[in-house]
PDB file with SEQRES, HELIX, SHEET and CRYST1 records, atoms N, CA, C and O in Angstrom:
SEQRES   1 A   66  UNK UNK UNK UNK UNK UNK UNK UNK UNK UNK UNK UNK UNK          
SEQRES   2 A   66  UNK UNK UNK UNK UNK UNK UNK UNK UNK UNK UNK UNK UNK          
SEQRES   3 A   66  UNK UNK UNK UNK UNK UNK UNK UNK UNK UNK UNK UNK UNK          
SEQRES   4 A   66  UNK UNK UNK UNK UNK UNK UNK UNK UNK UNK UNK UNK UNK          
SEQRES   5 A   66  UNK UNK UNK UNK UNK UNK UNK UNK UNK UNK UNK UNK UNK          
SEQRES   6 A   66  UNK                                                          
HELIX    1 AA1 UNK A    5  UNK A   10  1                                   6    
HELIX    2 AA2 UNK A   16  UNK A   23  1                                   8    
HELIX    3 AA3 UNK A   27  UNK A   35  1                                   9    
HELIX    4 AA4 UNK A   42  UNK A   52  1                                  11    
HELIX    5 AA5 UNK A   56  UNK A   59  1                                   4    
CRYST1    1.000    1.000    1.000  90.00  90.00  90.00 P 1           1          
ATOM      1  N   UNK A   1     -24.136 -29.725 -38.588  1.00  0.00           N  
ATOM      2  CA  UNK A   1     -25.307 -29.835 -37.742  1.00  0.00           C  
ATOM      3  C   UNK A   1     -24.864 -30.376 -36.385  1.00  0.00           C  
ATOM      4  O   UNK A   1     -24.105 -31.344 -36.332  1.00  0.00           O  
ATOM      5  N   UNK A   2     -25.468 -29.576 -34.931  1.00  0.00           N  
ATOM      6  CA  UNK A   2     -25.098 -30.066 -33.927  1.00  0.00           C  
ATOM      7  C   UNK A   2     -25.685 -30.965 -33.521  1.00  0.00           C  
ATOM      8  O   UNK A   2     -26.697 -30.890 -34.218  1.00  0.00           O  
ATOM      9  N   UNK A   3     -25.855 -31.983 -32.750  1.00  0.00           N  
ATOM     10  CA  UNK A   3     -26.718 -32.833 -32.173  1.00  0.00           C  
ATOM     11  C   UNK A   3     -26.223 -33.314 -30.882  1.00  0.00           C  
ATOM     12  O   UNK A   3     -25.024 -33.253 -30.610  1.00  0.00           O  
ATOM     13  N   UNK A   4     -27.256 -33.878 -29.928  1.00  0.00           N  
ATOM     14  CA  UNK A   4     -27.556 -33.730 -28.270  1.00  0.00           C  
ATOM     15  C   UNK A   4     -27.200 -35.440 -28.073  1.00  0.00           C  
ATOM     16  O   UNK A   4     -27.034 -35.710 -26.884  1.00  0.00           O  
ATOM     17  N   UNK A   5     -27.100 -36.250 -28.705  1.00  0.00           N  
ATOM     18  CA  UNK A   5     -27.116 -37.909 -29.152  1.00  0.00           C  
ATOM     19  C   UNK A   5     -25.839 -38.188 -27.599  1.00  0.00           C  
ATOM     20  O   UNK A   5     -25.958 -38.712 -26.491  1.00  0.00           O  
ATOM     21  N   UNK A   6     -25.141 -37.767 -28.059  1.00  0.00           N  
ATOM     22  CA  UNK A   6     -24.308 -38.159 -26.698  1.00  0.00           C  
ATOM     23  C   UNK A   6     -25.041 -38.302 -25.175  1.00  0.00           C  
ATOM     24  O   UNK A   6     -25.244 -39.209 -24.368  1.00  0.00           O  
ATOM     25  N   UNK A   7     -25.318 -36.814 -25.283  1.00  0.00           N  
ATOM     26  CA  UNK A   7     -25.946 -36.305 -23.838  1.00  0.00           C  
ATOM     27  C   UNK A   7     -27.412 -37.020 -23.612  1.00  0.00           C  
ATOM     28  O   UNK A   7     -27.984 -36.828 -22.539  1.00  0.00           O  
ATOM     29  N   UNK A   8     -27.949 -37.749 -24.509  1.00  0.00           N  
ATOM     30  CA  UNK A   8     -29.133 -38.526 -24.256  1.00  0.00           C  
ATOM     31  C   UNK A   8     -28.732 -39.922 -24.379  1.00  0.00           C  
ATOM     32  O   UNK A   8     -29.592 -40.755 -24.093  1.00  0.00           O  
ATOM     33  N   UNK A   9     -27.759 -40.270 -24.696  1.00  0.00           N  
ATOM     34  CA  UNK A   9     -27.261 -41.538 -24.610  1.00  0.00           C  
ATOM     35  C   UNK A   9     -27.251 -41.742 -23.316  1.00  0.00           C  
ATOM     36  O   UNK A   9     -27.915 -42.554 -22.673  1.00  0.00           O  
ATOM     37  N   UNK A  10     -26.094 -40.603 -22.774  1.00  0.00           N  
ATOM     38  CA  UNK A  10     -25.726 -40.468 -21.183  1.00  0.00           C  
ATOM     39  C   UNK A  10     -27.023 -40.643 -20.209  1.00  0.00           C  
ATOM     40  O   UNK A  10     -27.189 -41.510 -19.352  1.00  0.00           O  
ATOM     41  N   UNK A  11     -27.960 -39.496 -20.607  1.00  0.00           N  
ATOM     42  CA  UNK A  11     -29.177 -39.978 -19.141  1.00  0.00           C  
ATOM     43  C   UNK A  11     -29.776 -41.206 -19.795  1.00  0.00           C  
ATOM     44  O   UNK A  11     -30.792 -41.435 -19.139  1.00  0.00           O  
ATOM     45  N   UNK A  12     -29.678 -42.013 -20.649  1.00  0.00           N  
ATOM     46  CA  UNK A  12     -30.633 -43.053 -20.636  1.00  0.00           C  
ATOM     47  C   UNK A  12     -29.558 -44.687 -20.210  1.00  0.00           C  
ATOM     48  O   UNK A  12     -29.921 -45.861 -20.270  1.00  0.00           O  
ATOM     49  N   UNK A  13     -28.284 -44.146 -19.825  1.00  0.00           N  
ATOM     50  CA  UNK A  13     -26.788 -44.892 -19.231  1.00  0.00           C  
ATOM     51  C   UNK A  13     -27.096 -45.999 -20.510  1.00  0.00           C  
ATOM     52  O   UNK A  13     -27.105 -47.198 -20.235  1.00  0.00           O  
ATOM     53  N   UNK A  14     -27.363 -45.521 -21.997  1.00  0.00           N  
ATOM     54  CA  UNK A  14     -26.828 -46.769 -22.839  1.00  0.00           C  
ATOM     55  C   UNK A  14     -25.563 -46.058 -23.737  1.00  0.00           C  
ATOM     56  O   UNK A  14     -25.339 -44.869 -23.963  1.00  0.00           O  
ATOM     57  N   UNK A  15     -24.766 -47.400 -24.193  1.00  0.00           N  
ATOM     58  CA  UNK A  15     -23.681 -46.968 -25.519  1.00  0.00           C  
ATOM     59  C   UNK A  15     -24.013 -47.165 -26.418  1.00  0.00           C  
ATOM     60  O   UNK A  15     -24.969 -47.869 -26.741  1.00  0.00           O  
ATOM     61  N   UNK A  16     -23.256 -46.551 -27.090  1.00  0.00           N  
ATOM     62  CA  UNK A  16     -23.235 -46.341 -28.851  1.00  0.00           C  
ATOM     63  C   UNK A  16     -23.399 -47.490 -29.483  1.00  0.00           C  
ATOM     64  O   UNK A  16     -23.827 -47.452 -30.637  1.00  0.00           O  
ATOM     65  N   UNK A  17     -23.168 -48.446 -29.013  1.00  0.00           N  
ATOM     66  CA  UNK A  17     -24.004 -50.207 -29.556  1.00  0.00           C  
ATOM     67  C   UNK A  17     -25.118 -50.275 -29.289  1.00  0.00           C  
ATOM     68  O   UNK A  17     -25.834 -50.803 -30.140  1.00  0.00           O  
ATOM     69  N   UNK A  18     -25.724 -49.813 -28.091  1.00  0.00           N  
ATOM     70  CA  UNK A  18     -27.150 -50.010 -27.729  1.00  0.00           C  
ATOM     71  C   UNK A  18     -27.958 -49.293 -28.762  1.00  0.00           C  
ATOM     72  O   UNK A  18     -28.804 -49.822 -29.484  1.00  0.00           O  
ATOM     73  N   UNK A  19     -27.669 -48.239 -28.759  1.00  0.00           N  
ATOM     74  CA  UNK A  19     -28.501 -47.280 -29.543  1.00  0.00           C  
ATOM     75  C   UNK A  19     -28.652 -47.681 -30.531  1.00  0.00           C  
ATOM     76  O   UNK A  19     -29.795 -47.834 -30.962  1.00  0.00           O  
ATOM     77  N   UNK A  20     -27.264 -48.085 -31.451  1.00  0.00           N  
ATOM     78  CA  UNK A  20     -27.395 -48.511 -32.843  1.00  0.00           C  
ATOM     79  C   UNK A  20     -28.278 -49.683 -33.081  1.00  0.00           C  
ATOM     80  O   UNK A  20     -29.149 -49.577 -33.944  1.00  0.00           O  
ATOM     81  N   UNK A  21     -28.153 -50.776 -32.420  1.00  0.00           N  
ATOM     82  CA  UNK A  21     -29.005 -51.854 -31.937  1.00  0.00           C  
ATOM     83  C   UNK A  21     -30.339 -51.270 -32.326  1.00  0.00           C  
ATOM     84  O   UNK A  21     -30.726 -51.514 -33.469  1.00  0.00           O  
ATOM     85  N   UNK A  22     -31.123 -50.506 -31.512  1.00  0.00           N  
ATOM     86  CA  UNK A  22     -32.274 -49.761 -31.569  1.00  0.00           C  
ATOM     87  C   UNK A  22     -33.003 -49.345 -32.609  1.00  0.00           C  
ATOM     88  O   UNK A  22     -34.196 -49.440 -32.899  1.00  0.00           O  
ATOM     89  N   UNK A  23     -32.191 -48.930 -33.050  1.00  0.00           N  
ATOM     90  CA  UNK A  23     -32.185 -47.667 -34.309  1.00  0.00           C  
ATOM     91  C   UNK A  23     -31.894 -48.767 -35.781  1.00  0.00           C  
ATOM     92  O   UNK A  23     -32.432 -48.378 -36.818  1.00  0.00           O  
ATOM     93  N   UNK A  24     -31.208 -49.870 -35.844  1.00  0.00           N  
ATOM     94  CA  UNK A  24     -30.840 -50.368 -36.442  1.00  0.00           C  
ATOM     95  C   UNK A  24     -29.895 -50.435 -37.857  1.00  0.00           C  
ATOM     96  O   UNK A  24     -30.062 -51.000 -38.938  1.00  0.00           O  
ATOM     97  N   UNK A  25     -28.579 -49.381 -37.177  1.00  0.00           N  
ATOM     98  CA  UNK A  25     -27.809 -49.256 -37.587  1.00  0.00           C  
ATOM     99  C   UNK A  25     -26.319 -49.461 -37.005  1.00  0.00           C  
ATOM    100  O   UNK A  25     -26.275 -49.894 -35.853  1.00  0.00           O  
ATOM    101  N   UNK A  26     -24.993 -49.185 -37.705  1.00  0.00           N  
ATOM    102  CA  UNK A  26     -24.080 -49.435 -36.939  1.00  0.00           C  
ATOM    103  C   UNK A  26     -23.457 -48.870 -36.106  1.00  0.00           C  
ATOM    104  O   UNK A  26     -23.220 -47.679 -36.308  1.00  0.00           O  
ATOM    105  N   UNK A  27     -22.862 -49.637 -34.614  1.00  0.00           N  
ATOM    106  CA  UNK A  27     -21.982 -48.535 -33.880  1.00  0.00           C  
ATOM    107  C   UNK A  27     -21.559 -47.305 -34.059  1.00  0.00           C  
ATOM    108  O   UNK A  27     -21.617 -46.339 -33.298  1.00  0.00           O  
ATOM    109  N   UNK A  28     -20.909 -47.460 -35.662  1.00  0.00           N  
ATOM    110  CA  UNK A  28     -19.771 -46.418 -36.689  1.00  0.00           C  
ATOM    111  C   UNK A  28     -20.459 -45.780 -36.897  1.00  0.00           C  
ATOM    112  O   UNK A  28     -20.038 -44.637 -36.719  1.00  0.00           O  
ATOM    113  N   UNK A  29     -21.780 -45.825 -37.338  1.00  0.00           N  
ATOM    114  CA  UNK A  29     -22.774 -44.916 -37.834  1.00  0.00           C  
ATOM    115  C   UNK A  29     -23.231 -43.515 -36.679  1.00  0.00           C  
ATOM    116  O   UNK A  29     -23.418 -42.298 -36.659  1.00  0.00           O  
ATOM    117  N   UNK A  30     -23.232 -44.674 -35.863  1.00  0.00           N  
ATOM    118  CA  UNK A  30     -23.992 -43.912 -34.128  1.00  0.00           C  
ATOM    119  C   UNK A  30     -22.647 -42.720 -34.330  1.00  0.00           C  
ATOM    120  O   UNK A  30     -22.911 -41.555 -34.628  1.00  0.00           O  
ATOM    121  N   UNK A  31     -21.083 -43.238 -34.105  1.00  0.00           N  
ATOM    122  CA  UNK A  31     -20.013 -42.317 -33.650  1.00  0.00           C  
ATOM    123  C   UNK A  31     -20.390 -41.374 -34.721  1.00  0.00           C  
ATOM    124  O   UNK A  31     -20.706 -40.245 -34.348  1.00  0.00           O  
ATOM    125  N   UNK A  32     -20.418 -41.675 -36.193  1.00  0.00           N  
ATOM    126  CA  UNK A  32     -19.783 -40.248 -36.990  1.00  0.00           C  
ATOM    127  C   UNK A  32     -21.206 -39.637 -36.554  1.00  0.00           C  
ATOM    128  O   UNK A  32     -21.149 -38.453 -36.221  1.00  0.00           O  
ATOM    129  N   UNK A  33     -22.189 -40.109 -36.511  1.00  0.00           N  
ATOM    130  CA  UNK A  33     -23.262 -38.859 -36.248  1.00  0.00           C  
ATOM    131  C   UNK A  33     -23.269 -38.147 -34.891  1.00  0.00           C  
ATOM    132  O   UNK A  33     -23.962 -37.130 -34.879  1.00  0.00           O  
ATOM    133  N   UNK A  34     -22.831 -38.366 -34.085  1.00  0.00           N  
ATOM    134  CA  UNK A  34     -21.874 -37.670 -32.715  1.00  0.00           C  
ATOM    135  C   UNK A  34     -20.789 -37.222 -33.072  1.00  0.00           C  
ATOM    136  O   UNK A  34     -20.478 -36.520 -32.111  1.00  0.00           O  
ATOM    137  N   UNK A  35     -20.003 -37.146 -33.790  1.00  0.00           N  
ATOM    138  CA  UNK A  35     -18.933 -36.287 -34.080  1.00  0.00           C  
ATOM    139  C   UNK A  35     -19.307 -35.535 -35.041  1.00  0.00           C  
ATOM    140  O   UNK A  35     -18.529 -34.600 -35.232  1.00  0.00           O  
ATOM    141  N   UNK A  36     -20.271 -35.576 -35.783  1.00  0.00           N  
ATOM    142  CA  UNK A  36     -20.529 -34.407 -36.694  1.00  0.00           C  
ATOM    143  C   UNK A  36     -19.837 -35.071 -38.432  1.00  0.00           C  
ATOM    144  O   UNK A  36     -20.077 -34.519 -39.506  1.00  0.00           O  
ATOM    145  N   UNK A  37     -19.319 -35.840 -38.325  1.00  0.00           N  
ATOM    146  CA  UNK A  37     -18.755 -36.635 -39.534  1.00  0.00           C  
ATOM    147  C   UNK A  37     -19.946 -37.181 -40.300  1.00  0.00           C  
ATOM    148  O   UNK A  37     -19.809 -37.321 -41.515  1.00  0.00           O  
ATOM    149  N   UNK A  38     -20.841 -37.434 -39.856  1.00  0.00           N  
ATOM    150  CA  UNK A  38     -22.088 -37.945 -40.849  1.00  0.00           C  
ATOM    151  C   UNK A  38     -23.501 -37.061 -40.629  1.00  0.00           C  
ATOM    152  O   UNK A  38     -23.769 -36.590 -39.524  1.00  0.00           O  
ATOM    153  N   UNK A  39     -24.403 -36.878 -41.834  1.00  0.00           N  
ATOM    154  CA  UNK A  39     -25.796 -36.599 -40.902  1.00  0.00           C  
ATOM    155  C   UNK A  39     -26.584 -37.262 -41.532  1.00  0.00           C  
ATOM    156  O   UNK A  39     -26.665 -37.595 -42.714  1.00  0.00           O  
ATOM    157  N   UNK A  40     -27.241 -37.456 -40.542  1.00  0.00           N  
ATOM    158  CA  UNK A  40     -28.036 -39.014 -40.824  1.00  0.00           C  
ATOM    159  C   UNK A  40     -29.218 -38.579 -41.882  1.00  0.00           C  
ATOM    160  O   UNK A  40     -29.389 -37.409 -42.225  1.00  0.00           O  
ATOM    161  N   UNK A  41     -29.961 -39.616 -42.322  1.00  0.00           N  
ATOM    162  CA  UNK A  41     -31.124 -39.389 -43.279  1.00  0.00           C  
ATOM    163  C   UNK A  41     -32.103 -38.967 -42.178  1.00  0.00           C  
ATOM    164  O   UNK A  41     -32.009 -38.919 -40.951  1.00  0.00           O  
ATOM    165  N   UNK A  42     -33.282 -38.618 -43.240  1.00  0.00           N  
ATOM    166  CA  UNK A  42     -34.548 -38.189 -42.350  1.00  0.00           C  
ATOM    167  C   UNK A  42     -35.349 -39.042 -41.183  1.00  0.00           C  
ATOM    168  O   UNK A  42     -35.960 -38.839 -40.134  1.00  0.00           O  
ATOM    169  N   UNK A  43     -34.913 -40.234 -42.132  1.00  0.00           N  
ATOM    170  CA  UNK A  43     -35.551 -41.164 -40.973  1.00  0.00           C  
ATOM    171  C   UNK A  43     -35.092 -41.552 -40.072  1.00  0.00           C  
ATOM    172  O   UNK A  43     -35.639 -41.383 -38.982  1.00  0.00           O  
ATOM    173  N   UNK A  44     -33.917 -42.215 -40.199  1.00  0.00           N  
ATOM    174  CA  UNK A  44     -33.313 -42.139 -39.258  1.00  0.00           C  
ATOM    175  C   UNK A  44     -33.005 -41.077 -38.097  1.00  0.00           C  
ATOM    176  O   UNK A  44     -32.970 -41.416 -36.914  1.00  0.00           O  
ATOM    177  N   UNK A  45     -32.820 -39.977 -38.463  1.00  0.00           N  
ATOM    178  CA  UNK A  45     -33.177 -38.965 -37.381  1.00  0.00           C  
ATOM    179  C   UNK A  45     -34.513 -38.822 -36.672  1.00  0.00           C  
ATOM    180  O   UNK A  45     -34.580 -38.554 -35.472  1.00  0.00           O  
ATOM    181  N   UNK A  46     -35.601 -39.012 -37.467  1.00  0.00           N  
ATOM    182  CA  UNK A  46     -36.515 -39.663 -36.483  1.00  0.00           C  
ATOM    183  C   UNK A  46     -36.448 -40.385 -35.677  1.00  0.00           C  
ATOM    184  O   UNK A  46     -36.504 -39.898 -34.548  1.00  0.00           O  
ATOM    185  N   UNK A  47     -36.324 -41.601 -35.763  1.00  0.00           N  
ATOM    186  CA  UNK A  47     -35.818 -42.708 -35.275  1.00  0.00           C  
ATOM    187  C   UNK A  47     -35.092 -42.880 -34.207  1.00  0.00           C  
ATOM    188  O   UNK A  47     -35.330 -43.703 -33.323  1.00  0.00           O  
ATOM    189  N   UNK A  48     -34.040 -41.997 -34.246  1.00  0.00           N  
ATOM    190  CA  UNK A  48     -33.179 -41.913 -33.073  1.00  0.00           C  
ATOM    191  C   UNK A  48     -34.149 -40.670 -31.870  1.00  0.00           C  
ATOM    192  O   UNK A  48     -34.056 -40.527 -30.651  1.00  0.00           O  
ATOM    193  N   UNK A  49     -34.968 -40.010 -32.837  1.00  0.00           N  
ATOM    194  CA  UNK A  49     -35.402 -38.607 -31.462  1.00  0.00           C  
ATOM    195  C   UNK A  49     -36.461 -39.296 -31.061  1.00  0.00           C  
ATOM    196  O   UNK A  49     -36.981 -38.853 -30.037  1.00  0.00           O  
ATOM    197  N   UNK A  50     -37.222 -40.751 -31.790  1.00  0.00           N  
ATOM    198  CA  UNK A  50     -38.664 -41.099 -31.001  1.00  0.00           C  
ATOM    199  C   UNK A  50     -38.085 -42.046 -30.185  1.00  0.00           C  
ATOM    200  O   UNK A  50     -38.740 -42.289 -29.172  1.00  0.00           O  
ATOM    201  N   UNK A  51     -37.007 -42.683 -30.326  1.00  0.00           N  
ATOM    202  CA  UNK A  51     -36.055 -43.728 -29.294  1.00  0.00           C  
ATOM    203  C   UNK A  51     -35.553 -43.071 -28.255  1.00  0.00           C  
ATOM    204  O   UNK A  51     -35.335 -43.878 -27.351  1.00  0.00           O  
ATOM    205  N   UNK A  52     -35.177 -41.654 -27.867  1.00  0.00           N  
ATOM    206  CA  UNK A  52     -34.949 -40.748 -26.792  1.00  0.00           C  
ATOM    207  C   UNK A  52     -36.491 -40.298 -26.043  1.00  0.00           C  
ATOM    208  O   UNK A  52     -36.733 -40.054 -24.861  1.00  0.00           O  
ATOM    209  N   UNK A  53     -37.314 -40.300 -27.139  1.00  0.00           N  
ATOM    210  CA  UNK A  53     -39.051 -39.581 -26.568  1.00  0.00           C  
ATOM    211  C   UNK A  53     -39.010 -38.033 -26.750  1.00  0.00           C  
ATOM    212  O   UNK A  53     -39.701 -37.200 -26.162  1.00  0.00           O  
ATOM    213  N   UNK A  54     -38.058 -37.834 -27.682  1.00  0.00           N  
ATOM    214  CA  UNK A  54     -37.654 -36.177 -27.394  1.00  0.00           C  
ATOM    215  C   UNK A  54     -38.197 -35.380 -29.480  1.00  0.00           C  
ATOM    216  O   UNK A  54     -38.333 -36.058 -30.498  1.00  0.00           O  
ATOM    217  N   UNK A  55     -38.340 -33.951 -29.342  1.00  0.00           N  
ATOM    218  CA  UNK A  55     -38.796 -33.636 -30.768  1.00  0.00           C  
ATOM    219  C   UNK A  55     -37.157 -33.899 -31.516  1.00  0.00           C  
ATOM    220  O   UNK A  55     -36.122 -34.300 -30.984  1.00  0.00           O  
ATOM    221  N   UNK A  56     -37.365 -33.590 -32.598  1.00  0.00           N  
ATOM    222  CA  UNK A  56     -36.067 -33.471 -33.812  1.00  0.00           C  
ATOM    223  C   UNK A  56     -35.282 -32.593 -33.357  1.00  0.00           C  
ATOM    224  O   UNK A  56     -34.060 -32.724 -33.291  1.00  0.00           O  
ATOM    225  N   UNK A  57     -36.093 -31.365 -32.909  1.00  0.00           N  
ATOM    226  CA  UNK A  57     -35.258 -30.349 -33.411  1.00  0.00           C  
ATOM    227  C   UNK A  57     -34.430 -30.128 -32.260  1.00  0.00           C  
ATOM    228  O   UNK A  57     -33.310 -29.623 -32.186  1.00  0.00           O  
ATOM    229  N   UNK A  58     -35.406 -30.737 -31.118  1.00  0.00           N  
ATOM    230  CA  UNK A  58     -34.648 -31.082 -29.565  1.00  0.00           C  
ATOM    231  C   UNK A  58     -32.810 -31.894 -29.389  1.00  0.00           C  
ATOM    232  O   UNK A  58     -31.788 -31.676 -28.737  1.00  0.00           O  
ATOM    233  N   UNK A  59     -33.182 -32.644 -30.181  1.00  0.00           N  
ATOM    234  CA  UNK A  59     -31.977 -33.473 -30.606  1.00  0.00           C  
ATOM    235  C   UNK A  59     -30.740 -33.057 -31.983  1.00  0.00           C  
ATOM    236  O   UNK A  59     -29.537 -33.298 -32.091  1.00  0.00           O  
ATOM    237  N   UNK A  60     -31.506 -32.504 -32.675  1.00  0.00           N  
ATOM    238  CA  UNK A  60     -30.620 -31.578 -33.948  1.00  0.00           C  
ATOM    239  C   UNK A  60     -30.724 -30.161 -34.385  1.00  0.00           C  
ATOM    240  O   UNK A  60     -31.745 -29.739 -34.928  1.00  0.00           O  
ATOM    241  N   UNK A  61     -29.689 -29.425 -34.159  1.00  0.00           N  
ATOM    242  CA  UNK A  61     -30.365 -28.321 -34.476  1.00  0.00           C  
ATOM    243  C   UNK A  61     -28.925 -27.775 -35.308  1.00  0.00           C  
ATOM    244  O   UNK A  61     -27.741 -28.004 -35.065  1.00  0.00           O  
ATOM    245  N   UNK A  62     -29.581 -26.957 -36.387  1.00  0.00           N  
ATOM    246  CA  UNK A  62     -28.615 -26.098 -37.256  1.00  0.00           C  
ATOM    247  C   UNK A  62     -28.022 -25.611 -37.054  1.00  0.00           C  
ATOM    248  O   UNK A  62     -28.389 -24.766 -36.237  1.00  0.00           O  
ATOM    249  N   UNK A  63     -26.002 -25.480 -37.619  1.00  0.00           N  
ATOM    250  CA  UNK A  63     -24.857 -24.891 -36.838  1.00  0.00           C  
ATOM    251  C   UNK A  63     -25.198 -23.459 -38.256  1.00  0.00           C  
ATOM    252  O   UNK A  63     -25.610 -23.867 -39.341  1.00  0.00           O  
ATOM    253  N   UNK A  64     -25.023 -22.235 -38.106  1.00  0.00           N  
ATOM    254  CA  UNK A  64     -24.985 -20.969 -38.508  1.00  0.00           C  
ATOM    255  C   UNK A  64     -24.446 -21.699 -40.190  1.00  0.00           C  
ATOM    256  O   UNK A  64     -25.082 -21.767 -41.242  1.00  0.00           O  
ATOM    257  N   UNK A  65     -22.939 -22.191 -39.831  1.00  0.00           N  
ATOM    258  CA  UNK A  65     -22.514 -22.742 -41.486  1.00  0.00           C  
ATOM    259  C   UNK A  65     -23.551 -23.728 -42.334  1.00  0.00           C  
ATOM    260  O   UNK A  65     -23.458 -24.161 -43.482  1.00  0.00           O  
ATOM    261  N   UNK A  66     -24.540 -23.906 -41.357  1.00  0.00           N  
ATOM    262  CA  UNK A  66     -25.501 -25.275 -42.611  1.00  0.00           C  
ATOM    263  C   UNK A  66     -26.383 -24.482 -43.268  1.00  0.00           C  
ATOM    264  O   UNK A  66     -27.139 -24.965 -44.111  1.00  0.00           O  
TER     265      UNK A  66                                                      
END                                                                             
């Protein structure tokens, strides 16, 4: 699954601590779900797209292999 998490990190100028902070999970957590190494639960993917102001699918969307 691809996801936009970087590139909305970027316009909102916070890091991967901030976010996690937010979201209330860890740094490590924030990276593997930007590298594609983890995908997060449901809620948490909420969580992170109502903390941007943006939809789900805006922020995650299905790679052809999922």
């Amino acid at each position: 699954m691809e996801n936009t998490i970087r590139v909305e990190r970027a316009k909102k100028k916070i890091t991967q601590a901030e976010l996690a902070e937010k979201v209330n999970v860890s740094r490590q957590t924030i990276h593997a779900i930007e590298t594609g190494k983890f995908v997060p639960s449901t809620v948490l993917a909420l969580k992170i797209a109502r903390f941007f102001k943006i939809k789900l699918e805006d922020l995650f969307k299905l790679e052809d292999a999922d």
